[in-house]
C-alpha positions in Angstrom: -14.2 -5.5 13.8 -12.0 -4.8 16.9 -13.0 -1.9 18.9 -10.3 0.9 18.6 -9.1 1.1 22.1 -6.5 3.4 21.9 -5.5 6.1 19.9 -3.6 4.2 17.5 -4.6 6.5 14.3 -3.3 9.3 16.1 0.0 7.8 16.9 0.3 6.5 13.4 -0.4 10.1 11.4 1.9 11.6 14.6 4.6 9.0 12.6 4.1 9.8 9.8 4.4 13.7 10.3 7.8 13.3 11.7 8.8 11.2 9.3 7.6 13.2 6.3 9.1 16.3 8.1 12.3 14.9 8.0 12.3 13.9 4.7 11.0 16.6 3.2 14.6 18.2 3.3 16.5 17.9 0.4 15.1 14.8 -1.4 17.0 13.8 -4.4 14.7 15.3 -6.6 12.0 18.0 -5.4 9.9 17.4 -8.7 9.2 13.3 -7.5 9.9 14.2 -4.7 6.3 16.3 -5.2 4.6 13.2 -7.3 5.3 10.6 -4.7 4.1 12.3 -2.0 0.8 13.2 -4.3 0.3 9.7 -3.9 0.4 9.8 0.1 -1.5 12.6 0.5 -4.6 10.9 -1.4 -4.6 8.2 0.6 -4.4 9.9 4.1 -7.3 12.1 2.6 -9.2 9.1 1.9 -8.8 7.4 5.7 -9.3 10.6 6.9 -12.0 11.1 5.4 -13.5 7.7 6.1 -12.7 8.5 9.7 -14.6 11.8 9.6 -18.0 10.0 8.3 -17.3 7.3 11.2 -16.1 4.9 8.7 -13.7 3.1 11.3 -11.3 0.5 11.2 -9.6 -1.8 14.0 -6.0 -1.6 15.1 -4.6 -4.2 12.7 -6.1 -2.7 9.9 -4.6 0.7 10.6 -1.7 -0.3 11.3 -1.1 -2.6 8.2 -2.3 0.7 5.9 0.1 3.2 7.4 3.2 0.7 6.4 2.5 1.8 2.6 2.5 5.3 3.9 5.5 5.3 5.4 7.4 3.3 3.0 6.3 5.1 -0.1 7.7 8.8 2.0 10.5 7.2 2.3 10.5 6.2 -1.4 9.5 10.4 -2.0 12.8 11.2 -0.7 15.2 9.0 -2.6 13.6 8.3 -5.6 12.2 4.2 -5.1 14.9 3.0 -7.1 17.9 5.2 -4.8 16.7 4.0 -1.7 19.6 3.0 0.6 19.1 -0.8 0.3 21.9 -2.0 -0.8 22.1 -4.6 2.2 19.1 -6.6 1.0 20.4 -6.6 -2.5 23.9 -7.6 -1.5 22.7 -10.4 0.7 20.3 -12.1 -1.6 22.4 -11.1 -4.6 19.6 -9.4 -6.5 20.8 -7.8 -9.8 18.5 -4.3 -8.7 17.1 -2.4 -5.7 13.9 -4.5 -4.6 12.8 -1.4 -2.2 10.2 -0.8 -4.7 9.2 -4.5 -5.3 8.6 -4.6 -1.3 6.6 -1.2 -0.8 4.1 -2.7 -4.0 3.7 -5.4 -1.4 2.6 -3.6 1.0 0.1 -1.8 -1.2 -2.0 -5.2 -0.9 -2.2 -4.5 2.9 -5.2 -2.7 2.2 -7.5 -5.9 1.2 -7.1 -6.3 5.5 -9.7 -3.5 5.6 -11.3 -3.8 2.7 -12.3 -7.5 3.5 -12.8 -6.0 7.1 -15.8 -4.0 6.1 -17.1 -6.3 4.0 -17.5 -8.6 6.9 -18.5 -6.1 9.2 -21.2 -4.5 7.0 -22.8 -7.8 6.1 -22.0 -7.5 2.2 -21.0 -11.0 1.4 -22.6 -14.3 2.2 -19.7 -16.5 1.7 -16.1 -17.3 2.0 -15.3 -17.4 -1.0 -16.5 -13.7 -2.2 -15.0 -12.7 1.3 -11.7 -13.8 0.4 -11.4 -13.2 -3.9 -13.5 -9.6 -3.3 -10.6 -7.5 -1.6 -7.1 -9.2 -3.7 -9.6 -8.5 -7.0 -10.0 -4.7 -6.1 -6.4 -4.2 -5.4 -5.1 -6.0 -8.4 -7.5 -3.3 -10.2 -5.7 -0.7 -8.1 -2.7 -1.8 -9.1 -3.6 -2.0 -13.1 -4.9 1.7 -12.6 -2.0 3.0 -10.3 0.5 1.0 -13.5 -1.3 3.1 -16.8 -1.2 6.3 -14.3 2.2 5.8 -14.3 2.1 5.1 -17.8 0.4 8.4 -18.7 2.7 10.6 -16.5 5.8 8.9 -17.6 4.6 9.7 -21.4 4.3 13.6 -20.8 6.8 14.1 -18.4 10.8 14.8 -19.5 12.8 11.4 -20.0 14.7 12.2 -16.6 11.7 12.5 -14.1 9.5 9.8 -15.8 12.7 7.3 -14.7 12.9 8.3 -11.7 9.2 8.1 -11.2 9.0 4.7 -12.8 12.2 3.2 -10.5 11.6 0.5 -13.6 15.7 0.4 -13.4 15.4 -1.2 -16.5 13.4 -4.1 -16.3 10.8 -3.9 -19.1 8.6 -6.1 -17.2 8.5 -3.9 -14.4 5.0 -2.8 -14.5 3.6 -6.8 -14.7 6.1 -7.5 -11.5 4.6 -4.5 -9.6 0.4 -5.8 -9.9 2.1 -9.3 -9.3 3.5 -7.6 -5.9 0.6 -5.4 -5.1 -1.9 -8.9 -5.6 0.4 -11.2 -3.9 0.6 -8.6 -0.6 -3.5 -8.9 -1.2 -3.4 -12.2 -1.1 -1.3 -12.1 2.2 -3.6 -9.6 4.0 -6.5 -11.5 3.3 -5.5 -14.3 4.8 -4.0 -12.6 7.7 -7.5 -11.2 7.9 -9.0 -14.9 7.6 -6.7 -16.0 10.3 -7.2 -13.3 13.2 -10.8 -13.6 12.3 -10.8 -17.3 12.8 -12.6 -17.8 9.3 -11.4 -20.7 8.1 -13.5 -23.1 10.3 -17.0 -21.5 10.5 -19.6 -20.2 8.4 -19.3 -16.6 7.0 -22.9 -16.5 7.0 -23.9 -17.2 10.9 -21.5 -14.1 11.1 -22.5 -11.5 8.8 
């Protein structure tokens, strides 16, 4: 793991505060407004956390978890599937908003520091686990985040579990989103692989 050699957390979080301060104004509707953000707050309590019990990660790893952050605020405020991105949709001549499809992405990002403390701690003794360990756990994320959704969207009035959903009526909107979260798991990984220079030695002289 790279040392931490600035105070890139801070500068993050300091982001994020602006950013959440902003958009905290008069979001399209307070009520998901209030769930999305639920979300967010979980997660900053978790690297928080982690960070408290000196549970560190590098730079990169930081940096790729806070792009979630930011784009699921951002999400908060709008509602996913009201985002303004009507540019992306236009120029690729997509038949819905893809905002959503992209911040699902982005929720693979975190196999980077998962596979990042595997390595560090010595857990695995081979590539192979190294690689598969971290895109399995999120695509379990992502099939419990999908039947939390599930559960809310059952109990809560038709209007907010839409907007929750942002499902903008694709039935198989829930399959596409773990195919998104996996696939952005699969990246990370082998961004993680790459800065690491993994492909070409042994895991095991190194952990």
């Amino acid at each position: 793991m790279e040392n931490i050699k600035s105070n890139l957390l801070f500068y993050l979080l300091s982001v994020y505060v602006v950013l959440f301060s902003f958009l905290a104004f008069n979001p399209i509707d307070r009520h998901t407004w209030f769930v999305e953000n639920l979300t967010v707050w979980i997660i900053l309590a978790v690297i928080l956390g982690l960070y408290l019990f000196k549970i560190r990660f590098s730079n990169t790893a930081y940096t790729f978890m806070f792009v979630l952050i930011y784009l699921h605020t951002i999400g908060g405020h709008y509602t996913f599937a009201l985002v303004p991105f009507g540019f992306v949709t236009d120029l690729f001549h997509f038949s819905r908003n893809h905002f959503d499809r992209i911040a699902h992405f982005t929720v693979g990002f975190y196999a980077f520091a998962i596979a990042e403390w595997l390595y560090v701690k010595k857990m695995v003794s081979n590539k192979f686990l190294l690689f598969t360990y971290p895109v399995f756990l999120i695509a379990t994320i992502a099939m419990s985040y999908e039947l939390v959704e599930w559960i809310y969207a059952a109990k809560a009035p038709a209007e907010q579990a839409l907007a929750y959903l942002g499902s903008q009526g694709d039935v198989w909107d829930a399959q596409k989103d773990m195919l998104a979260d996996t696939l952005g798991g699969i990246f990370a990984t082998i961004v993680f692989f790459i800065v690491n220079k993994l492909w070409s030695q042994k895991v095991s002289q190194n952990v």
